[in-house]
C-alpha positions as CSV (number, residue, x, y, z in Angstrom):
1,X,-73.8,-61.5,-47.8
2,X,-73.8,-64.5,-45.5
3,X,-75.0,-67.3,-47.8
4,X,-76.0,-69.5,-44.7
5,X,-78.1,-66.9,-43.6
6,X,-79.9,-66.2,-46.5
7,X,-80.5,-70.0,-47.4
8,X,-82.8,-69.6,-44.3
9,X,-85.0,-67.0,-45.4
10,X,-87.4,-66.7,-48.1
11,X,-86.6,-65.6,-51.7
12,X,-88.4,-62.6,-51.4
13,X,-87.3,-61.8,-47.7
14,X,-83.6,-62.0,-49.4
15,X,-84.7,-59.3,-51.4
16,X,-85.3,-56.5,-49.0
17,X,-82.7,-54.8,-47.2
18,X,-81.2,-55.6,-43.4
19,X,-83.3,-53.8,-40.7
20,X,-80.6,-51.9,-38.8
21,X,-81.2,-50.2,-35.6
22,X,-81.9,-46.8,-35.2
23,X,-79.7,-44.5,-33.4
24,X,-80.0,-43.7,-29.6
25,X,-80.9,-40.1,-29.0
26,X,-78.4,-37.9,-26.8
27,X,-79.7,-37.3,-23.4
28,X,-81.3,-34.1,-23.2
29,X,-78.7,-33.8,-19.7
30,X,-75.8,-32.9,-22.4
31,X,-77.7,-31.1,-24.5
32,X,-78.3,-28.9,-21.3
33,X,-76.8,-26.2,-21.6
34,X,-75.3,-25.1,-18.5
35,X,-73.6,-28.7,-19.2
36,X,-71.7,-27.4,-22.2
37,X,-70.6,-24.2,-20.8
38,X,-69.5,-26.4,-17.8
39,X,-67.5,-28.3,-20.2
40,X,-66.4,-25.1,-21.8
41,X,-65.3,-23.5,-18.7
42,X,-63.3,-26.9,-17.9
43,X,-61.6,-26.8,-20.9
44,X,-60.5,-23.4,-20.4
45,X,-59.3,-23.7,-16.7
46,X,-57.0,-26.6,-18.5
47,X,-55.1,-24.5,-20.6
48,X,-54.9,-21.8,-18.4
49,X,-53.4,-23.9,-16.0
50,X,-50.9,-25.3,-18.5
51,X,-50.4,-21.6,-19.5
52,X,-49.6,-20.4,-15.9
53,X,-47.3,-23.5,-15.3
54,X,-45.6,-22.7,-18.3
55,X,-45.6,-19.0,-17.4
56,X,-44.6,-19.9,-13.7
57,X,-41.5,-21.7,-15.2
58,X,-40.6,-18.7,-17.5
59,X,-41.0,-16.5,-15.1
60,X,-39.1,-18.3,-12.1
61,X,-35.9,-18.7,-14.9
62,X,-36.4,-15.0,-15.7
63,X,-36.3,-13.9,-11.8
64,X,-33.5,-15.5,-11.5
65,X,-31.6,-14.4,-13.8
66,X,-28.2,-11.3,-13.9
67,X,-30.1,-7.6,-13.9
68,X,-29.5,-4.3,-15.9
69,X,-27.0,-2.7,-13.2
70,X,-23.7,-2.3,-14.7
71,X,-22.6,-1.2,-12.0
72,X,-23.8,-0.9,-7.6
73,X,-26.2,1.8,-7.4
74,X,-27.7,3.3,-3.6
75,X,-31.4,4.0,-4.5
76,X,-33.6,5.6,-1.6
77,X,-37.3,3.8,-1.6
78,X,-39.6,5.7,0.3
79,X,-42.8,4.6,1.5
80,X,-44.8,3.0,-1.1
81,X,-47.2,-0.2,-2.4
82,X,-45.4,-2.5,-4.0
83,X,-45.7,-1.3,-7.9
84,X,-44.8,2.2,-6.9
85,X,-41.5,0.7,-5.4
86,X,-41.2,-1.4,-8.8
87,X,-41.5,1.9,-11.4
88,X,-39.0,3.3,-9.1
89,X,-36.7,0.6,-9.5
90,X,-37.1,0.6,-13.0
91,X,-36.4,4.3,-13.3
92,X,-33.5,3.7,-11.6
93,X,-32.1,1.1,-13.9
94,X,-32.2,-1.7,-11.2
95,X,-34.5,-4.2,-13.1
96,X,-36.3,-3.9,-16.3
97,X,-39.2,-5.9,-15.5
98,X,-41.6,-4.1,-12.9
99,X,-44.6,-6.7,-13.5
100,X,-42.3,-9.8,-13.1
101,X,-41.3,-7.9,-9.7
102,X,-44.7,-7.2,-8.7
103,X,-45.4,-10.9,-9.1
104,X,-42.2,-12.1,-7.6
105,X,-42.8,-10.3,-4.7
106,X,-47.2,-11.3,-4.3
107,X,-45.8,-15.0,-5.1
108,X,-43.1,-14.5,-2.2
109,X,-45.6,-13.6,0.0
110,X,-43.6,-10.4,0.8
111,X,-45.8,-7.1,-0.6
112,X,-46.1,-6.3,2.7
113,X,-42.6,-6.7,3.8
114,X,-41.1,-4.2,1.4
115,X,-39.2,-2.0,3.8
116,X,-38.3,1.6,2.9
117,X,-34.8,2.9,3.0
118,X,-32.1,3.5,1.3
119,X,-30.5,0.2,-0.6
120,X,-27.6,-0.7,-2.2
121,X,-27.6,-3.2,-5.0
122,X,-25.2,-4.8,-6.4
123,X,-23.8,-4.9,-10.5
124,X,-26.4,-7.5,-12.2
125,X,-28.4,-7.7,-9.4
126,X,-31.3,-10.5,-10.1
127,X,-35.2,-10.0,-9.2
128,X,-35.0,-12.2,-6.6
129,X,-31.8,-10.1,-5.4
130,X,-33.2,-6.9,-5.5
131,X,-36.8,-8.6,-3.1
132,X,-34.8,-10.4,-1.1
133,X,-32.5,-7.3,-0.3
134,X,-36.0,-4.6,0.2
135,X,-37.6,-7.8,2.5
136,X,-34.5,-8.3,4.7
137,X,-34.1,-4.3,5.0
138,X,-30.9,-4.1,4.2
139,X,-30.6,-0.5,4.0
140,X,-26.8,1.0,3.6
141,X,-25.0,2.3,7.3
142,X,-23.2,5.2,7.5
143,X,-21.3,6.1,9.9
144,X,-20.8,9.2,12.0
145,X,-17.5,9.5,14.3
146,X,-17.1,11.6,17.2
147,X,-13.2,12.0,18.1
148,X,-12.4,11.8,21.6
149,X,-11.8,14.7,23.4
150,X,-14.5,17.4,21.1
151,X,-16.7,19.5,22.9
152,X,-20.0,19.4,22.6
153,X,-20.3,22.6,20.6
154,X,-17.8,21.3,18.5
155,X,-19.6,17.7,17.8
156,X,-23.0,19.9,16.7
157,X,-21.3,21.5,14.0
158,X,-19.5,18.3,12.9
159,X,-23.6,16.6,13.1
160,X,-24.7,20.2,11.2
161,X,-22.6,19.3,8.4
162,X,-23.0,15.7,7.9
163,X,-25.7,16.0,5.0
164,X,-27.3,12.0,5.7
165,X,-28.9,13.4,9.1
166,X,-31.6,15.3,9.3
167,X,-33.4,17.7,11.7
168,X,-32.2,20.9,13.9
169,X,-30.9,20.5,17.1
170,X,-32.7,22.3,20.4
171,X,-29.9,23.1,22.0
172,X,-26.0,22.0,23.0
173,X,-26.0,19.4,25.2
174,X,-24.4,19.6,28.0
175,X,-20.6,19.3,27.9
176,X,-18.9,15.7,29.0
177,X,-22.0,14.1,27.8
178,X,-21.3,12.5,25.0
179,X,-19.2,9.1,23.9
180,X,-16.8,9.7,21.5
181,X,-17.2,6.6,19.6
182,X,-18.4,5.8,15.3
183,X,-22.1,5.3,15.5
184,X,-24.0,3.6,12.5
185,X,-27.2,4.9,11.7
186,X,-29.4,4.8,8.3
187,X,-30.3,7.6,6.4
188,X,-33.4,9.6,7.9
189,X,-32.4,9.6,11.3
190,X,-32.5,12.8,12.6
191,X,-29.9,14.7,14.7
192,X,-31.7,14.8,18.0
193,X,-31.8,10.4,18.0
194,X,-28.3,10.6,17.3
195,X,-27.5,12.8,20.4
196,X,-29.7,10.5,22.1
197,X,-27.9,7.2,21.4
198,X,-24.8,9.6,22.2
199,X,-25.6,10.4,25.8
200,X,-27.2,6.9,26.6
201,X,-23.9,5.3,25.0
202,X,-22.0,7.5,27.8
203,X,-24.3,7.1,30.8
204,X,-23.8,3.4,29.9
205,X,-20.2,3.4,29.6
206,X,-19.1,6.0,32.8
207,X,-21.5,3.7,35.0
208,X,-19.6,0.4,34.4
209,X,-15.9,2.5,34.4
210,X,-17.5,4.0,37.5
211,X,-18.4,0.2,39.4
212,X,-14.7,-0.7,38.4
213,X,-12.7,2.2,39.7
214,X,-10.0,1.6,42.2
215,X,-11.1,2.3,46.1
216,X,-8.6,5.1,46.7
217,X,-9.8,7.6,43.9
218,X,-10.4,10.9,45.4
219,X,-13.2,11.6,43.1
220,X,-17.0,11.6,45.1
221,X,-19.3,10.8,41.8
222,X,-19.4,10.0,38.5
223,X,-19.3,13.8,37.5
224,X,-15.7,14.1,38.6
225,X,-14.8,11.1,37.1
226,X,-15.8,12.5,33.4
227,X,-13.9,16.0,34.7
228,X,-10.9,14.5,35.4
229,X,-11.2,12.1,32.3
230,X,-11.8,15.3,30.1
231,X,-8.4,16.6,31.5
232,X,-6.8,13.7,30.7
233,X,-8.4,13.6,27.2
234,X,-6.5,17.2,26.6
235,X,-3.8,16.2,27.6
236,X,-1.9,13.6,25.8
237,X,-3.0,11.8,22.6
238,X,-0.6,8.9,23.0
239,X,-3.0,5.7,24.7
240,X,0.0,4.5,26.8
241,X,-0.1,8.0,28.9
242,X,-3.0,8.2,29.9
243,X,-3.1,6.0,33.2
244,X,0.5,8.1,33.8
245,X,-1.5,11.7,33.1
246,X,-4.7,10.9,35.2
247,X,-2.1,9.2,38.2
248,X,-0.4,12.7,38.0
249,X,-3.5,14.5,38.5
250,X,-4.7,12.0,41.6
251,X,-1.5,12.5,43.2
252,X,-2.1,16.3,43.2
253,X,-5.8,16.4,44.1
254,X,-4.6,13.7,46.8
255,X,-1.7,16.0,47.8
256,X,-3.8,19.0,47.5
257,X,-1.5,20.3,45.1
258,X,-3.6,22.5,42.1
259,X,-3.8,20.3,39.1
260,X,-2.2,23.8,36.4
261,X,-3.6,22.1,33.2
262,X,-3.1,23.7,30.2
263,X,-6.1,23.1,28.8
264,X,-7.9,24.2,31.9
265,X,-6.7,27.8,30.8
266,X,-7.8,27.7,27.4
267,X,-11.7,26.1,28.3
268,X,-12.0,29.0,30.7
269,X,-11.1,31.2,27.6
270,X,-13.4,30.1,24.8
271,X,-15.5,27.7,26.5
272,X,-16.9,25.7,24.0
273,X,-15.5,26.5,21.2
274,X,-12.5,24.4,22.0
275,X,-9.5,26.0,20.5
276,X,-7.4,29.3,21.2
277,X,-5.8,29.0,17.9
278,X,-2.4,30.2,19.5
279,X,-0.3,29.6,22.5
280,X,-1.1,30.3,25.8
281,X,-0.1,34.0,27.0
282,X,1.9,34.6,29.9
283,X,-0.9,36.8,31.5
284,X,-3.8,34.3,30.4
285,X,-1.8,31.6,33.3
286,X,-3.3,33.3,36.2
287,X,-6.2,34.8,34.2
288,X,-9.5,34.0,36.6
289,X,-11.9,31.8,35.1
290,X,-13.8,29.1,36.5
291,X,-12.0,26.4,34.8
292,X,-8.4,27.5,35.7
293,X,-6.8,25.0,37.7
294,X,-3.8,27.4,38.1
295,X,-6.3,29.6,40.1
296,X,-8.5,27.0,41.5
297,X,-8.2,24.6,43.9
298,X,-9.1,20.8,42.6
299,X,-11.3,20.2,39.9
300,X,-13.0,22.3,37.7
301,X,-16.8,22.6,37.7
302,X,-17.0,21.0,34.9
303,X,-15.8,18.5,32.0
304,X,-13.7,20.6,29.1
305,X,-14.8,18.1,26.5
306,X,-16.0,14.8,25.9
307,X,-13.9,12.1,27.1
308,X,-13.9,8.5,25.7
309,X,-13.7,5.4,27.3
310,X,-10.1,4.7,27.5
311,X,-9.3,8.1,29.2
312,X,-12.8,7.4,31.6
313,X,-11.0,4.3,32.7
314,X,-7.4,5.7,32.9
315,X,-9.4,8.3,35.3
316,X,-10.9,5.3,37.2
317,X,-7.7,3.4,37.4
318,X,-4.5,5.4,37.2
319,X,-1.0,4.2,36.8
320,X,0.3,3.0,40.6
321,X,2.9,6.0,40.5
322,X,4.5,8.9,43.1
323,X,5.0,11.4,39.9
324,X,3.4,14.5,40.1
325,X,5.2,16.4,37.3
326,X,4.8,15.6,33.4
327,X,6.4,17.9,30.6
328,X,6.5,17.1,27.1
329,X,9.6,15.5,25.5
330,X,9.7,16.8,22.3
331,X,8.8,13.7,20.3
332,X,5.4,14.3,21.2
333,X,5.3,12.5,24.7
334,X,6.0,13.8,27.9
335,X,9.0,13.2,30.4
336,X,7.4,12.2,34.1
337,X,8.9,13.4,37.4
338,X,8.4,12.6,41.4
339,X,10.1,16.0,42.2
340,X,10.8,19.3,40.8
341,X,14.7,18.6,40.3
342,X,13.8,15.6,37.6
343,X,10.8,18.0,36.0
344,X,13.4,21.0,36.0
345,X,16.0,19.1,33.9
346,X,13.4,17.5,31.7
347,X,12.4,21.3,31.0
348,X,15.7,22.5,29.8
349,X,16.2,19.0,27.1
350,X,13.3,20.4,25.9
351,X,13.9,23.9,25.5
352,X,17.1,22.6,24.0
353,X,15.8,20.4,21.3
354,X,13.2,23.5,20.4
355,X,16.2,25.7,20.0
356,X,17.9,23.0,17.5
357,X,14.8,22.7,16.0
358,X,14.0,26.6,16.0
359,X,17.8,27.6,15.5
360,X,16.8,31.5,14.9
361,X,14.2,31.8,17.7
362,X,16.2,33.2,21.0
363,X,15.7,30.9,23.9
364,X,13.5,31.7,26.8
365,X,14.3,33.2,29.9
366,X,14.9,30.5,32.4
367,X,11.8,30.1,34.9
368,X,12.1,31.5,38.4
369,X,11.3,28.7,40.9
370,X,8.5,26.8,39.6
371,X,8.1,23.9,37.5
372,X,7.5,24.2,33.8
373,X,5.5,22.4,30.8
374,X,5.0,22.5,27.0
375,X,1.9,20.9,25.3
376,X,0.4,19.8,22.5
377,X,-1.4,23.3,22.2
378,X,2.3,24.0,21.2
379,X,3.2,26.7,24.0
380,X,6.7,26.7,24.8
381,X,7.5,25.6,28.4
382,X,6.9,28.3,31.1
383,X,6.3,28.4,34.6
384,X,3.6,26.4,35.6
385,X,3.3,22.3,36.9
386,X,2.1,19.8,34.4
387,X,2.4,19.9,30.4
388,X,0.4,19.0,27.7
């Protein structure tokens, strides 16, 4: 008690207790309630907001971090929202998190980017790996390779049996339309689009072989070009022949000497089907077919395969040469003559190294007078011009 104070006042005034003030009343603004579920509703956007940073972070680490794969694994995601692609991924053992890749992928903006196709990932792939890979579309390529010198009947069955590709096909294309050549593609195209990137690949490629070919070439279009490229194809497998083949063939057509291609022969025999599966018979030389250029004059009326680019521009540029004879040389070349006397003795080395070869098989008759040829059909030589 302040004696100072109370010296002031009156004995009995002393007596009686301080006067203190009476409390303010709360406004009846926060005791409205709409205030305190304001207030409430403040409260909880707080923590939730501390809970979803804190989730964010968690969730962002876990993303991140190495997958289930033990080891690469192709999965094929087909069209789908965004958790139907996630249970299959899960089912697949890729990730074992679906609704962190749900999320990952809303937050990344990319549910609508999720491309279907067939993926590879890799061992311990990540989240982020596994959307990143589906949003880029990197689907796996595999390839399908067309050798040079097939038919067309004989590229079909190759695309019948390739399992990725799908679809029939209408009919055989035509022959000599085609580019040999290994063409990616992703799983689901189907077998027509493939010959359709294979015939627009060729028009393509015989067009700019065609603007390039040397002035003198006695061929009139495009066609013959792919004919006489198709011969060439046939008839040699080693790269540095072919401007020597197709310069043979041009010196004959320019001579107007018949081209006698082996291969010739056997097209106008199976057509399509592309192989005799044995040698050339004696009578089957002068056997009349279309496509015998041992009966015909010039070309044939049409390509005996599908030619690829190199032999195209062998055909479109030939070796500067005078030789108009070719046989092969046993090592799986051929020997190349100007005349018949050169050809002739490049015909007997070679029927001698088939007899040391063959010691027990007799050796042919010699040929009357008339060049003569082997080939990689593996006839022996006979009496005919070129060789295979």
């Amino acid at each position: 008690m302040d004696l100072k104070r109370n010296n002031l006042r009156s004995p009995r005034a002393a007596l009686e207790p301080d006067r203190v003030p009476m409390p303010t009343r709360r406004s009846k603004r926060v005791r409205n309630p709409f205030v305190i579920a304001g207030n409430l509703m403040l409260t909880v956007v707080f923590l939730l907001t501390i809970a979803a940073g804190v989730g964010f972070v968690i969730g962002k680490q876990r993303f991140d971090l190495p997958g289930p794969l033990v080891r690469d694994k192709v999965v094929n995601i087909p069209r789908g929202g965004v958790r139907d692609t996630a249970e299959l991924l899960q089912r697949e053992g890729v990730i074992d998190q679906p609704w962190l890749f749900v999320a990952g992928a809303m937050l990344l903006k990319a549910r609508d980017d999720l491309k279907y196709g067939e993926y590879r990932f890799t061992r311990n792939a990540s989240l982020r790996d596994v959307v990143d890979t589906i949003i880029e579309g990197k689907v796996v390529q595999h390839a399908f390779t067309i050798a040079e010198g097939l038919t067309s009947d004989q590229v079909v069955a190759r695309m019948m049996e390739n399992d990725v590709l799908t679809g029939n096909i209408r009919e055989i294309p035509r022959e000599g339309t085609l580019l040999p050549e290994t063409y990616a593609f992703v799983r689901g195209m189907t077998r027509e689009q493939m010959i359709q990137r294979m015939q627009q690949a060729h028009r393509r490629v015989v067009q700019e072989v065609w603007d390039r070919r040397v002035a003198d070439l006695p061929v009139r279009s495009p066609e013959q070009l792919v004919i006489l490229a198709s011969i060439v194809e046939k008839e040699t497998g080693k790269a540095e022949e072919r401007t020597r083949v197709a310069a043979v063939f041009i010196n004959r057509l320019k001579q107007k000497m018949r081209l006698e291609s082996d291969p010739t022969i056997i097209y106008g025999l199976v057509g399509g089907k592309g192989t005799l599966g044995r040698p050339i018979q004696a009578n089957e030389i002068r056997q009349p077919t279309p496509y015998n250029t041992y009966v015909i004059d010039g070309l044939p009326p049409g390509p005996i395969g599908n030619p690829g680019r190199a032999s195209l521009e062998a055909a479109a540029n030939p070796a500067r040469t005078k030789e108009i004879f070719f046989v092969a040389d046993g090592t799986g070349g051929h020997a190349f003559s100007e005349n018949y006397e050169a050809h002739k003795r490049h015909v007997e080395r070679l029927r001698v190294i088939e007899q040391q070869a063959n010691p027990l098989t007799p050796p042919p008759a010699a040929p009357a007078a008339a060049p003569a040829r082997g080939g990689r059909s593996g006839a022996a030589p006979r009496p005919a011009t070129t060789a295979r």
